[in-house]
C-alpha beads as a LAMMPS data file, in Angstrom:
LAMMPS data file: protein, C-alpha beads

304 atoms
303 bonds

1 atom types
1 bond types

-500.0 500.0 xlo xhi
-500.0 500.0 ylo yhi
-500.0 500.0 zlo zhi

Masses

1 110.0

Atoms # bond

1 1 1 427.910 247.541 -91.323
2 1 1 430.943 248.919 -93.018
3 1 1 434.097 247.370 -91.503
4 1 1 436.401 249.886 -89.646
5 1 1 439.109 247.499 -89.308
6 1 1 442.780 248.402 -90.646
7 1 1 442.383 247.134 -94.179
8 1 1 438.861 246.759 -96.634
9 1 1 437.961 245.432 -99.585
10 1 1 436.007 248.487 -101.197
11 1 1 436.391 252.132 -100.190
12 1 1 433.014 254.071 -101.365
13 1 1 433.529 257.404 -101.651
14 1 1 430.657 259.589 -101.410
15 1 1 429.211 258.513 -98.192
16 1 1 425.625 260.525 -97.894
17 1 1 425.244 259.352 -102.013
18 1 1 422.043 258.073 -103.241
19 1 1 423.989 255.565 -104.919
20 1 1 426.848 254.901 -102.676
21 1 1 424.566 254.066 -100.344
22 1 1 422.996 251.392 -102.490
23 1 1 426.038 249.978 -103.224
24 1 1 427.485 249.755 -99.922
25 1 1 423.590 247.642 -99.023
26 1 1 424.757 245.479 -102.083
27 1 1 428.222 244.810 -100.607
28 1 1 426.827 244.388 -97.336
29 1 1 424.692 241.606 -98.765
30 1 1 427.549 240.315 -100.316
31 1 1 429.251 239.940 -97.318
32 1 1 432.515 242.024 -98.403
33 1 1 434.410 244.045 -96.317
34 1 1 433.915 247.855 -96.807
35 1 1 434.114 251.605 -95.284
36 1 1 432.733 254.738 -96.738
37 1 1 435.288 257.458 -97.341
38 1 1 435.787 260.284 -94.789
39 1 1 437.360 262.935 -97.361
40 1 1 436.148 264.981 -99.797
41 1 1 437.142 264.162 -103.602
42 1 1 439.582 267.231 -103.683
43 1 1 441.350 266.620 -100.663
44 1 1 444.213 265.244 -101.281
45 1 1 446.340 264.771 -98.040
46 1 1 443.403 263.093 -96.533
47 1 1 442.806 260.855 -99.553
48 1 1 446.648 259.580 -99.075
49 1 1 446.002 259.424 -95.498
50 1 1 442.807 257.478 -95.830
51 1 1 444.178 255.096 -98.507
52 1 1 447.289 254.041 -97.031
53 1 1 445.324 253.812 -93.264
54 1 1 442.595 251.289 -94.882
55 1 1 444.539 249.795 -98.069
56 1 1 441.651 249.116 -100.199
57 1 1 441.666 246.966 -102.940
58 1 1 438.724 248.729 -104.828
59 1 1 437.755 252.092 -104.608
60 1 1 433.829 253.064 -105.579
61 1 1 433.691 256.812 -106.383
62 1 1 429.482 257.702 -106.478
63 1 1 430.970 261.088 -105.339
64 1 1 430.506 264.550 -107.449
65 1 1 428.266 267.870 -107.903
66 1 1 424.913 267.073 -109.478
67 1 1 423.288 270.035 -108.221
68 1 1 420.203 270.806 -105.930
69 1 1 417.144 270.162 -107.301
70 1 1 419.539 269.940 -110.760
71 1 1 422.288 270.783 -113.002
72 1 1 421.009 274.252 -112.936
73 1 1 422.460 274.541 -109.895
74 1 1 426.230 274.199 -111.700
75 1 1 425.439 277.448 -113.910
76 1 1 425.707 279.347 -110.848
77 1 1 428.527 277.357 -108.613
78 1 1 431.119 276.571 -111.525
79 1 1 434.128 276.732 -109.201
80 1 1 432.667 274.041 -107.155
81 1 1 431.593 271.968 -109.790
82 1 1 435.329 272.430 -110.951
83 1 1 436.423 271.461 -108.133
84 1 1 435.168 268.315 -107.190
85 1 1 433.912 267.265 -110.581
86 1 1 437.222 267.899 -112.447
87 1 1 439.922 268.290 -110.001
88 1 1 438.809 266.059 -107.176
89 1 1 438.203 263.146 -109.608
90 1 1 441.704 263.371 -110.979
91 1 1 442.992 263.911 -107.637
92 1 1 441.208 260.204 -106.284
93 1 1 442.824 259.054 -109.724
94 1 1 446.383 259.727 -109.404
95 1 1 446.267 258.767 -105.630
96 1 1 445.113 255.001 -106.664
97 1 1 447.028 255.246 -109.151
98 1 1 449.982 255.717 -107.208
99 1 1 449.116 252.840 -105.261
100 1 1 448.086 250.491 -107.867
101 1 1 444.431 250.263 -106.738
102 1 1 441.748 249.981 -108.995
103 1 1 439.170 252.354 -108.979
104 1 1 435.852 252.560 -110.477
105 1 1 433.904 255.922 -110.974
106 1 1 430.238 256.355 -111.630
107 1 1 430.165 258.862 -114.395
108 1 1 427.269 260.010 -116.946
109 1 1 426.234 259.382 -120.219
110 1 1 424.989 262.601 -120.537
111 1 1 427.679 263.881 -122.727
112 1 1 425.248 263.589 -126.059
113 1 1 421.648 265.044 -127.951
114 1 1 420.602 263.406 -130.843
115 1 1 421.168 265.535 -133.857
116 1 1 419.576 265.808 -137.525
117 1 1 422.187 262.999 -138.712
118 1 1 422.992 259.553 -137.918
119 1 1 422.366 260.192 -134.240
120 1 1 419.004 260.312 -134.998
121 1 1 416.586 258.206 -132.369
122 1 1 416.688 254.336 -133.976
123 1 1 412.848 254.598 -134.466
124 1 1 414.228 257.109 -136.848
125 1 1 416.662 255.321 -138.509
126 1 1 419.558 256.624 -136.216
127 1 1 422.105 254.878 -134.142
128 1 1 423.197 255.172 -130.289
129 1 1 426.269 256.604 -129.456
130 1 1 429.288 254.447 -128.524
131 1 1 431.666 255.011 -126.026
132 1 1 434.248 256.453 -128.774
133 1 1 432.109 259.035 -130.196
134 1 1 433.096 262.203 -129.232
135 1 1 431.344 263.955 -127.010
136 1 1 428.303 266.630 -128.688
137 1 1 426.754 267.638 -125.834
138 1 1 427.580 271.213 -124.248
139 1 1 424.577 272.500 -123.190
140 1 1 424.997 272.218 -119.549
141 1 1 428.257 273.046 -117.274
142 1 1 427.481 269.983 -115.488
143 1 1 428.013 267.908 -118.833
144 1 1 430.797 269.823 -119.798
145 1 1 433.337 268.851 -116.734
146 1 1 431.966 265.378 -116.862
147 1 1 433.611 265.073 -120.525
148 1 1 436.544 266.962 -119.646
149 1 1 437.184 264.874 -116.613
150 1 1 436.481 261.417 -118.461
151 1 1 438.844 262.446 -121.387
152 1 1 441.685 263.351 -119.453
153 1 1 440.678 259.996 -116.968
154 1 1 440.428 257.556 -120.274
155 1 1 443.988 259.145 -121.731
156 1 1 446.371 259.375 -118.604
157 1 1 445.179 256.429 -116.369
158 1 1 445.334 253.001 -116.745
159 1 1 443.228 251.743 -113.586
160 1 1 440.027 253.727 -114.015
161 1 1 436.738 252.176 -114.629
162 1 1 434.236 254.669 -116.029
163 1 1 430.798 253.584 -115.599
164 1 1 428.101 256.169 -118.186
165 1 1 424.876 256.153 -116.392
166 1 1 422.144 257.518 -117.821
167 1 1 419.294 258.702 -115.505
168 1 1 419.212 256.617 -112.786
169 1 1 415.997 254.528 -111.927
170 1 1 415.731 252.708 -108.445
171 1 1 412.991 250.173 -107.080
172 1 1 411.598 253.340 -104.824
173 1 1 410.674 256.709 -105.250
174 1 1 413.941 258.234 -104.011
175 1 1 413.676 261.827 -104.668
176 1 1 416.970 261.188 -107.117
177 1 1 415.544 258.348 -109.351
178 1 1 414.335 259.482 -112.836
179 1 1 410.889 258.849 -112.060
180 1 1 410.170 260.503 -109.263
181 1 1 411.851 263.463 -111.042
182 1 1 409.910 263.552 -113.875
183 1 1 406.280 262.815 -112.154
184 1 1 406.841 265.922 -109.805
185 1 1 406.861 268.268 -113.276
186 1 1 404.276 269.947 -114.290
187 1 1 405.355 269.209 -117.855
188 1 1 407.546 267.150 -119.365
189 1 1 408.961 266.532 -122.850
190 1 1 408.476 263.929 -124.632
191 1 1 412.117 262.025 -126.083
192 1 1 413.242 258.107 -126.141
193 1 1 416.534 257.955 -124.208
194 1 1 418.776 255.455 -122.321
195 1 1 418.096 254.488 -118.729
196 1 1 419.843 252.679 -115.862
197 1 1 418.163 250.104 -113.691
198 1 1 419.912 250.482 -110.890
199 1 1 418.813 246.970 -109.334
200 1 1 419.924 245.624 -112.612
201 1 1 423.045 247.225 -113.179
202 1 1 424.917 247.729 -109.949
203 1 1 425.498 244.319 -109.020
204 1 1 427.700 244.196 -112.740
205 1 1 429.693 247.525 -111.974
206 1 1 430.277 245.284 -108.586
207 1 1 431.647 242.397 -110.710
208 1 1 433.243 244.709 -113.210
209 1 1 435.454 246.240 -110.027
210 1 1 436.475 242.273 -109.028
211 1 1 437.861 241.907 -112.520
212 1 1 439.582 244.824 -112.798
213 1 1 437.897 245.856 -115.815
214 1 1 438.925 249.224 -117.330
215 1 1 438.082 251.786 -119.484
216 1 1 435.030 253.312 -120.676
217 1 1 431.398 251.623 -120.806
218 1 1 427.922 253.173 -121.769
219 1 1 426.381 251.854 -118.525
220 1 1 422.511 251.566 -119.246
221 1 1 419.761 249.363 -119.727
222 1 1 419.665 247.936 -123.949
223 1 1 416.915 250.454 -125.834
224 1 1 415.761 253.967 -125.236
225 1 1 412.071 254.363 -123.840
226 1 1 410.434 257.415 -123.970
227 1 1 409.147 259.736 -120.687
228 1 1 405.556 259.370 -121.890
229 1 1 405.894 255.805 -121.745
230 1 1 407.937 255.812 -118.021
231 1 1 404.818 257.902 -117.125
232 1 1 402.406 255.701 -118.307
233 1 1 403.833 253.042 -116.230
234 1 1 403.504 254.606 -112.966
235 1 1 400.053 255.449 -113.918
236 1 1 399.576 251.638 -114.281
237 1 1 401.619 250.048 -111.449
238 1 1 401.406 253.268 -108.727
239 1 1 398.586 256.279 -109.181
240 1 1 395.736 255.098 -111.576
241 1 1 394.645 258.945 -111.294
242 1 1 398.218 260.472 -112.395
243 1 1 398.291 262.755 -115.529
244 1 1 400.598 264.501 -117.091
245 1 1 401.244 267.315 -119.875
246 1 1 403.711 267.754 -122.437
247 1 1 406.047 270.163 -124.033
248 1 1 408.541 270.991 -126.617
249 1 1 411.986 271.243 -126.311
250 1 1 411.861 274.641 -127.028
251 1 1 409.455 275.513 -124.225
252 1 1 411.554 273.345 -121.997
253 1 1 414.615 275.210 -122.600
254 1 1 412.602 278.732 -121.468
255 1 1 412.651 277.500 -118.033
256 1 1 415.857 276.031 -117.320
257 1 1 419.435 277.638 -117.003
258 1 1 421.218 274.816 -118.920
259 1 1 419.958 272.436 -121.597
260 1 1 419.223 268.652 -121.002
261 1 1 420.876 266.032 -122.703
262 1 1 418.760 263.152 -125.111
263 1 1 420.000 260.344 -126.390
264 1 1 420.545 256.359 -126.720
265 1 1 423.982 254.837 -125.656
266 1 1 425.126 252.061 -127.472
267 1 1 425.669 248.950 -124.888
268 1 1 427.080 246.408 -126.540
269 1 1 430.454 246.565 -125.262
270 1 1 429.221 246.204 -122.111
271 1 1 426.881 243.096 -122.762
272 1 1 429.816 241.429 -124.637
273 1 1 432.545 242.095 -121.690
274 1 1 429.485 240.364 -119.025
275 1 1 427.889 237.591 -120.958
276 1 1 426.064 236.172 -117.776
277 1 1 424.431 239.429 -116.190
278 1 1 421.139 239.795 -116.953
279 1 1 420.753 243.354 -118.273
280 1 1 417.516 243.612 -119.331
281 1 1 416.190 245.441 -122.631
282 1 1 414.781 248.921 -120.914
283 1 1 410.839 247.979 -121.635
284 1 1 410.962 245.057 -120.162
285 1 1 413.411 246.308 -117.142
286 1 1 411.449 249.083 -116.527
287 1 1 408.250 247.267 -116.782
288 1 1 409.901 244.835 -113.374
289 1 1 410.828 247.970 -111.544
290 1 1 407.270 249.396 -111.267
291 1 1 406.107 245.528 -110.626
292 1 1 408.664 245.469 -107.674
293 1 1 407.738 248.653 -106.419
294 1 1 403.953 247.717 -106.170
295 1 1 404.492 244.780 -104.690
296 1 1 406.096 247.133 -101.660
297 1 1 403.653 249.164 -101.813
298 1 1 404.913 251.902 -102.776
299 1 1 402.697 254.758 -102.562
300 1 1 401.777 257.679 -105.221
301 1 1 404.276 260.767 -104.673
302 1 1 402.445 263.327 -103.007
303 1 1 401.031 266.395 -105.363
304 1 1 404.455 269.329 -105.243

Bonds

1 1 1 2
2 1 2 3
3 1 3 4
4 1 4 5
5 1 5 6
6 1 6 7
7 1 7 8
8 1 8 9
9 1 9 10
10 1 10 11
11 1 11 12
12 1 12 13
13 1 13 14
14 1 14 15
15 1 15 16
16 1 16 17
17 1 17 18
18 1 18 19
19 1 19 20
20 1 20 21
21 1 21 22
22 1 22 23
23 1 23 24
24 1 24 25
25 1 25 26
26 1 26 27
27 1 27 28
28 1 28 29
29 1 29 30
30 1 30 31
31 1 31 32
32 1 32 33
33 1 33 34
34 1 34 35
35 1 35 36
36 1 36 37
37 1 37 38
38 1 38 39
39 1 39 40
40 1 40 41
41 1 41 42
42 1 42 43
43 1 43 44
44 1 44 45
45 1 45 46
46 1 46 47
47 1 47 48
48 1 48 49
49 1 49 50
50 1 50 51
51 1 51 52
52 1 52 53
53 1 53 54
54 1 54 55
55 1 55 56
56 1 56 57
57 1 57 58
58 1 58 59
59 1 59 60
60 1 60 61
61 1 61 62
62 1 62 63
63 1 63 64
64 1 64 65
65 1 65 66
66 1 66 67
67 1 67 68
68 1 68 69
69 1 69 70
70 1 70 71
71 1 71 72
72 1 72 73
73 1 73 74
74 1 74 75
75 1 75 76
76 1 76 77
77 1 77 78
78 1 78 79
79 1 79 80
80 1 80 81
81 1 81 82
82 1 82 83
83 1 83 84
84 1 84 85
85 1 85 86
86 1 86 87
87 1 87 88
88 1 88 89
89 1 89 90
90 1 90 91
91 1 91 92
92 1 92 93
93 1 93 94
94 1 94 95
95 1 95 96
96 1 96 97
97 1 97 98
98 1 98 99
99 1 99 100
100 1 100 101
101 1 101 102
102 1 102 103
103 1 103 104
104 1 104 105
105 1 105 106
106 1 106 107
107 1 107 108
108 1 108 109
109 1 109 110
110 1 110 111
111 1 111 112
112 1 112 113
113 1 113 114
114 1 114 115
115 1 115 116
116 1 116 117
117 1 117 118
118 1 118 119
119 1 119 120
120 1 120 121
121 1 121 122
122 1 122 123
123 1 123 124
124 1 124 125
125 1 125 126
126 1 126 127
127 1 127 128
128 1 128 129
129 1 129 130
130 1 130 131
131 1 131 132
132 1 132 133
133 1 133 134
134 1 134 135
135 1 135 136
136 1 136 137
137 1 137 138
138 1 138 139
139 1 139 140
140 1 140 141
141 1 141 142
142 1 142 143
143 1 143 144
144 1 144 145
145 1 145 146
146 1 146 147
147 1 147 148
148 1 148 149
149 1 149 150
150 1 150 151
151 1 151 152
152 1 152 153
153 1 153 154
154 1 154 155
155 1 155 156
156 1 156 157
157 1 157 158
158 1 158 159
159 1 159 160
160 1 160 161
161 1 161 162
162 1 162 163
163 1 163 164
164 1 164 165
165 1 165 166
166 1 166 167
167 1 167 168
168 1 168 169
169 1 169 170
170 1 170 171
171 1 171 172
172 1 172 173
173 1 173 174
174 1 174 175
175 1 175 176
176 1 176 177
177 1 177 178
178 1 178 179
179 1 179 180
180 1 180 181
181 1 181 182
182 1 182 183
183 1 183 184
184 1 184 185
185 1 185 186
186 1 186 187
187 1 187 188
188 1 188 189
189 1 189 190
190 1 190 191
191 1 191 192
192 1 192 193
193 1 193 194
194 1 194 195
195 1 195 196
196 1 196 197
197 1 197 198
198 1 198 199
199 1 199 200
200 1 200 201
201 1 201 202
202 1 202 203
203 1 203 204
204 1 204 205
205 1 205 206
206 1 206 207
207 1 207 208
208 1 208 209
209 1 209 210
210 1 210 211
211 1 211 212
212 1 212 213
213 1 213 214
214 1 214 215
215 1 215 216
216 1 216 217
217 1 217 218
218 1 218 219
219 1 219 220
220 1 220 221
221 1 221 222
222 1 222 223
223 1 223 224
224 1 224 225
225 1 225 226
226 1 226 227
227 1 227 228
228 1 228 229
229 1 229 230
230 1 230 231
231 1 231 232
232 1 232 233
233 1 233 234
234 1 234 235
235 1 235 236
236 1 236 237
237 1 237 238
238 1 238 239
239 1 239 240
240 1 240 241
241 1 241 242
242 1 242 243
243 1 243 244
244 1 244 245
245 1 245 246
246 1 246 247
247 1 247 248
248 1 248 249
249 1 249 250
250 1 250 251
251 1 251 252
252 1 252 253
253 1 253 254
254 1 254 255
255 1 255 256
256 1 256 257
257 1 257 258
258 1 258 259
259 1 259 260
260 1 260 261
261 1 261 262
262 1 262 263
263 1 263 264
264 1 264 265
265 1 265 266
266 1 266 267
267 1 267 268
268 1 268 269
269 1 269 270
270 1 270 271
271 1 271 272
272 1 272 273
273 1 273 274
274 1 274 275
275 1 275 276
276 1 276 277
277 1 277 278
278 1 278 279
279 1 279 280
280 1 280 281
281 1 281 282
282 1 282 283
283 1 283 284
284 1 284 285
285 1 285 286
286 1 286 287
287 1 287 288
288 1 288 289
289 1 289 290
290 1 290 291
291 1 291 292
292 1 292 293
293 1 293 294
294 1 294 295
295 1 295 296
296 1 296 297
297 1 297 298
298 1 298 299
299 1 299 300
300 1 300 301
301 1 301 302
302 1 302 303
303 1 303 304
């Protein structure tokens, strides 16, 4: 249970998360003492309040518009996306800041496309992005604060972790994992790109927070592996009678308000900085997830 008492280890802020909440079962595991923010990212009185009532050590922001069912959703709602994806961020900044707490944010990778040059996919002959290429990516709203927001983080603020996932797979079908996502659609294209195992990688942003480790790190799996092939293993592991269609990306883009990011980060900056995690190449980490979640019996998603 998170611990209510007058000071905690880890704030988390972004308590009804998808990912807060699995990082608040991996601290619980851990045995660490934690509480789950009461205020929203752009409130800044209550943010003091909070921070100087439970004197955290580390604060976990899994907090920010996404959008319901997607980034779509951010075309239409661009104040509020502002709002807590820009100005709510730097607000949680400065106040740690201020207070010489470290704090680690959960951002996105989703700030790139592969292009007709040397950001090619490696099969080919390209190479990922790293964490200082710029930015090439503006297809979405969504993507756009998240690289305003982690320039202005990575220039003015010296105790900010930023974490790049790139969708999110968990041991489940969660409605917000990757795969779930992608076997609900009637069609899907068909593009290698970088993943994060969540079971893999959260325990490292954990032990990236206890260092104090700052900065920005492409936080995936190694590799890119295509949605054909993520499809093909839930046919294998999970529904034996699944199928699946596919289409362009210029088909995909006549159905969707805001264009979708593709493209492989570059990780070795963060397998160099944790020489002891086991961060699997995405295959082979992918390949475990759908092993786990047979063994638990997962069961097929239901037809939308």
């Amino acid at each position: 249970m998170p611990d209510e008492s007058a000071q905690v280890r880890f704030l988390i802020v972004g308590r009804t998360g998808w990912i807060a909440n699995m990082v608040a079962e991996l601290l619980e595991q851990r045995g660490e003492r934690y509480a789950f923010a009461s205020f929203r990212l752009e409130q800044r009185e209550a943010c003091e309040l909070e921070l100087d009532a439970l004197r955290p050590q580390r604060v976990l922001n899994c907090a920010g518009v996404t959008g319901r069912p997607n980034v779509d959703w951010c075309e239409d709602h661009r104040r509020e996306t502002v709002r807590s994806n820009v100005l709510g961020v730097l607000n949680l900044a400065d106040c740690c800041a201020s207070r010489g707490i470290h704090l680690t944010n959960f951002a996105t990778g989703c700030l790139y496309h592969y292009d007709d040059g040397e950001h090619r996919p490696t099969a080919e002959g390209g190479r990922p992005f790293t964490e200082d290429d710029p930015p090439n990516f503006f297809g979405s709203y969504y993507s756009r604060t998240k690289a305003m927001v982690e320039e202005l983080l990575r220039s003015a603020f010296d105790n900010v972790l930023i974490l790049r996932l790139r969708m999110p797979v968990s041991d489940d079908l969660s409605p917000r994992s990757f795969v779930a996502k992608i076997a609900r659609y009637e069609k899907v294209v068909n593009i290698p790109n970088s993943m994060t195992v969540l079971t893999e990688l959260l325990p490292v942003a954990l032990d990236m927070s206890e260092r104090g480790l700052t900065g920005v790190y492409n936080f995936t799996n190694p590799g890119s592996i295509s949605h054909n092939e993520v499809l093909e293993l839930y046919r294998k592991y999970i529904d034996p009678k699944f199928q699946w269609k596919n289409f362009t990306l210029e088909e995909q883009a006549k159905i969707l308000k805001a264009g979708r990011s593709n493209c492989e980060l570059d990780v070795r900056k963060l397998l160099r900085d944790n020489p002891g995690a086991q961060i699997r190449e995405v295959h082979a980490a992918m390949e475990e997830v759908f092993r786990r979640m047979q063994a638990k019996g997962v069961k097929p998603l239901a037809a939308p």
